[in-house]
N, C-alpha and C positions, 0 to 999 in steps of 0.2 A: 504494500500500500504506500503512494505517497503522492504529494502535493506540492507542486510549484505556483507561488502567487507573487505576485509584483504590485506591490505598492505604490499606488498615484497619488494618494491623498494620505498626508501622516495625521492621525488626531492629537491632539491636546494633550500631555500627558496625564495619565490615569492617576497617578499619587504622586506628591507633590515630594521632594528629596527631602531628605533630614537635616541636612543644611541648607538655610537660607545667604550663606556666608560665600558663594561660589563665585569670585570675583572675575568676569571673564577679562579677557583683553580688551585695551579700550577703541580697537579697533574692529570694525563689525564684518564680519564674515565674506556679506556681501559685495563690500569694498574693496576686496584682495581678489584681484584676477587668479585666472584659474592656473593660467602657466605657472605662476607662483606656487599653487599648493601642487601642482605637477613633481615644479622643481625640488619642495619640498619630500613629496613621495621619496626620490630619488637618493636627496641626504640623507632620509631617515634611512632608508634599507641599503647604505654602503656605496649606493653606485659614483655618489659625487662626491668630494671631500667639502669642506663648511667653507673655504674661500671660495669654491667654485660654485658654492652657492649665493653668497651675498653678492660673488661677482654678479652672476645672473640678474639677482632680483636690481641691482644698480641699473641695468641695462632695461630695465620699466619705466617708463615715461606714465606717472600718478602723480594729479594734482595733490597735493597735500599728504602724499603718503610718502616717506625714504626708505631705503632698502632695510635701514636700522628698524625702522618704526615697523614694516612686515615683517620682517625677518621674528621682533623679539613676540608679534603675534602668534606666529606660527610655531615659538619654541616654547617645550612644556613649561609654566609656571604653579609647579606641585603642591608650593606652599597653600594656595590660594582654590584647589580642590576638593579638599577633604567634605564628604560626606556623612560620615562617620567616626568621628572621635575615638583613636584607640582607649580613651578612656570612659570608651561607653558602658557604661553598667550594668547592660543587658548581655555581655560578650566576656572571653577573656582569652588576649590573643598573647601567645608564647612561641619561641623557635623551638622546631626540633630538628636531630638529624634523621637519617635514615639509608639503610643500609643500597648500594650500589653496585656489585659485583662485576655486570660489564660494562659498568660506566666509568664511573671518576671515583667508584669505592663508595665515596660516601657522600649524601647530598646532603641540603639543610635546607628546610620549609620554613616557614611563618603560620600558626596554626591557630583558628582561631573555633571556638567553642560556644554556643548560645549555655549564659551562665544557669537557666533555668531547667538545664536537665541536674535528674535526680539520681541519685546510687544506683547504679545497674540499668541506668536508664540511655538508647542508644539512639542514634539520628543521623540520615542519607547521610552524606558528604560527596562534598562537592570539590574538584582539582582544580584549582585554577593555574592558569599558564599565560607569564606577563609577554612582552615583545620581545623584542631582538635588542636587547640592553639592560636584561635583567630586573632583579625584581625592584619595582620603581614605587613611589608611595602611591601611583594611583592602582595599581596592581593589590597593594595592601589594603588598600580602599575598598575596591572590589569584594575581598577575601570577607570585611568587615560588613558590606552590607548583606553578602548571603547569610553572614551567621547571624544575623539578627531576623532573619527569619527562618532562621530554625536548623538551617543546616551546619554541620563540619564542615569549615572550607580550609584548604590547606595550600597554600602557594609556594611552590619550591624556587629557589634561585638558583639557575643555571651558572651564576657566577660563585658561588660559593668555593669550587676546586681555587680559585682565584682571590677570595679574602672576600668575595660577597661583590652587591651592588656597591659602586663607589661613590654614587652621591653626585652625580651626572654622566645625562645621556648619551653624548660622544665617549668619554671613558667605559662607560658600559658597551654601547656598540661595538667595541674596538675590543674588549676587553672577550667579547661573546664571539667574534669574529676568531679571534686566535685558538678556539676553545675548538674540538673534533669533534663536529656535526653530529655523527655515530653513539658518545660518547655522551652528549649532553639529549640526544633522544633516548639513549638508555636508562638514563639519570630521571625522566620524566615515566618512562614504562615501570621504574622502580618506585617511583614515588605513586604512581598508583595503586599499585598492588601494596606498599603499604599502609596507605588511606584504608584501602577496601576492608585489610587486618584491623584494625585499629581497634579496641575493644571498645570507644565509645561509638563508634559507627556502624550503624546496620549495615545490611547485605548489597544496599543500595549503592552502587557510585555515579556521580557524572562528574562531568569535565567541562570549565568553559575558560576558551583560550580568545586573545586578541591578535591581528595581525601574526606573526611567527608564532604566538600561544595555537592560533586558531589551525596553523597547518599542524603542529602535536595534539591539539583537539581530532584535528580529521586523522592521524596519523594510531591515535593511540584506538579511534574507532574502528581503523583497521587491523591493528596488532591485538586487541584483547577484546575482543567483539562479544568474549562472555563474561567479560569483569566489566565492561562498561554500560551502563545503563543507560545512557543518556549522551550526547555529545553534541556543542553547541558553538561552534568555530563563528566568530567573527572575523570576515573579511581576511579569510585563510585560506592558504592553496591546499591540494589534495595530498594523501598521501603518495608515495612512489606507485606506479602505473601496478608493479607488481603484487601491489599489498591490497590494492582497489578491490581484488575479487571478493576479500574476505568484510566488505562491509555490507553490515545489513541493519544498522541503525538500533535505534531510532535516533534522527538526526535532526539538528534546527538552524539553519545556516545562513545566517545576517550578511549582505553583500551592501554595497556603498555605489550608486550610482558613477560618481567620476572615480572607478579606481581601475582601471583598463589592465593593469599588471595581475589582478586576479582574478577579476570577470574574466578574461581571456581562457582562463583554466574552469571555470565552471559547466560550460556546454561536454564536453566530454566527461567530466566525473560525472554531471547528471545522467548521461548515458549508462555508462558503468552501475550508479547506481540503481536503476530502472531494471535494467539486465537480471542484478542480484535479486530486484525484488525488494528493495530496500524501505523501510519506514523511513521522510524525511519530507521535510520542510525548508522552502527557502524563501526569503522575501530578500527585493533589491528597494534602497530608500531612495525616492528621487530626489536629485542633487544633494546629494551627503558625498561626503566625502570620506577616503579611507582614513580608518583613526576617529569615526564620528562619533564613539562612544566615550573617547578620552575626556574628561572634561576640566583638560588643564591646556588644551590650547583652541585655535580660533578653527580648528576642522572638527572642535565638536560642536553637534547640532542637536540642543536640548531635547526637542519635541522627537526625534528617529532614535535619539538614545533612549530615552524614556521607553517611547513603546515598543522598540527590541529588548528592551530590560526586563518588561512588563509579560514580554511572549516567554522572555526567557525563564520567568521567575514560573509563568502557567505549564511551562513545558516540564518544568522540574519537578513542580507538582504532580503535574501526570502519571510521572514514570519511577520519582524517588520515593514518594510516598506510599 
């Protein structure tokens, strides 16, 4: 069974965030040409270094805008994110590590607990999987709003073999770049299976990844298709052509209108999954952009975040509970 729908019209978001405190850029969305968040795409996943991107944006003729003034729209500002208060009362988030055999040995997560379970008492959980620069405070964020509704969410850092995230995103990029592909998907295939262990978590798992989370979202839906319950890639490529045969869902797959580098790869995995027979879901947001759920820079767009949040929060329901 499954479903492909495309979104023309985004509604209003359905519940309102937990902070009212999300200070965006004071530069509006609409104002930054598209080449711009193109070029952005680009810095973000390696292809251009950060001079050859400001070169770029210099080379935009905007009244009232400078390449400084896009540039620091389009770069995470994390402080200014937070949705959830690690010192929310309702939660209580610790590291842990966990064992890695054919990865990097040993990994280390961010693990966060809804503080209202009781002795012997156990709840889904949920993997979350940050980007291509490791595990960043909005990734934490994330981990924080699932567990306050109820689930385990456990967010591993693929930099940890390395001394952990370093506390920005170029260093991270660079940092995840030199790290063996192999080796840090191994690292995430182990960190699930020990989620799935975990003695306060039921039988249940899912997975929700962003951007390079979202290909280890699709990646792990194909490697452990009976430890995974659920699996919910944002704006993520497929796993390798050869591992395709073995998914069978149930999947829920957020795509971004202007992101061309992985809509391009969506027409053939939808095939593949069709093929298998596969439970899934995908909706595309019109004019969002990749990264639209981040919301520490100007490519996120409140109302396609929200109600992918909102699909994503009903999906989890469905299938963890």
């Amino acid at each position: 069974m499954h479903s492909s729908t495309k979104t023309n019209t985004i509604k209003q978001n359905c519940n309102k965030p937990k902070s009212d405190k999300l200070n965006r850029p004071s530069v509006a969305t609409s104002a930054i040409p598209q080449q711009a968040f193109d070029w952005y795409d680009e810095y973000a996943h390696g292809d251009i270094d950060r001079r050859t991107f400001i070169t770029r944006l210099a080379s935009l003729s905007i009244v009232g805008l400078s390449a400084g003034v896009i540039s620091s729209a389009l770069m995470p500002n994390y402080a200014n994110a937070e949705q959830v208060s690690f010192n929310d009362p309702t939660i209580k988030a610790t590291y842990h590590t966990f064992p890695s055999p054919h990865g990097h040995e040993e990994g280390q997560g961010y693990l966060v607990v809804p503080n209202g379970l009781k002795e012997g008492e156990v709840a889904p959980a949920v993997l979350v999987v940050h980007e291509n620069r490791g595990l960043n405070p909005y990734i934490k964020d994330v981990a924080r709003r699932l567990a306050t509704k109820g689930y385990i969410a456990f967010a591993p850092d693929a930099l940890f073999p390395l001394g952990g995230y370093p506390g920005n995103d170029d260093d991270g990029r660079a940092m995840q770049r030199s790290l063996a592909r192999e080796k840090i998907e191994q690292d995430f295939i182990a960190a699930a299976k020990w989620l799935k262990s975990h003695d306060k978590t039921s039988n249940k798992l899912g997975v929700v990844g962003f951007c390079f989370g979202g290909y280890i979202s699709n990646l792990l839906a194909a490697t452990l298709p009976q430890e995974i319950d659920a699996a919910v890639p944002f704006y993520g490529t497929p796993a390798p052509v050869e591992r395709q045969e073995k998914v069978k869902g149930p999947l829920l797959l957020h795509f971004a209108q202007h992101d061309k580098r992985v809509n391009a790869t969506w027409p053939g995995y939808e095939e593949v999954l069709k093929r298998n027979g596969a439970t899934y879901q995908a909706y595309t947001y019109d004019n969002a952009q990749h990264g639209f759920h981040n919301d520490s820079t100007s490519r996120y767009s409140p109302n396609d975040a929200e109600l992918a949040w909102q699909r994503t929060l009903s999906f989890f329901e469905q299938h963890l509970r």
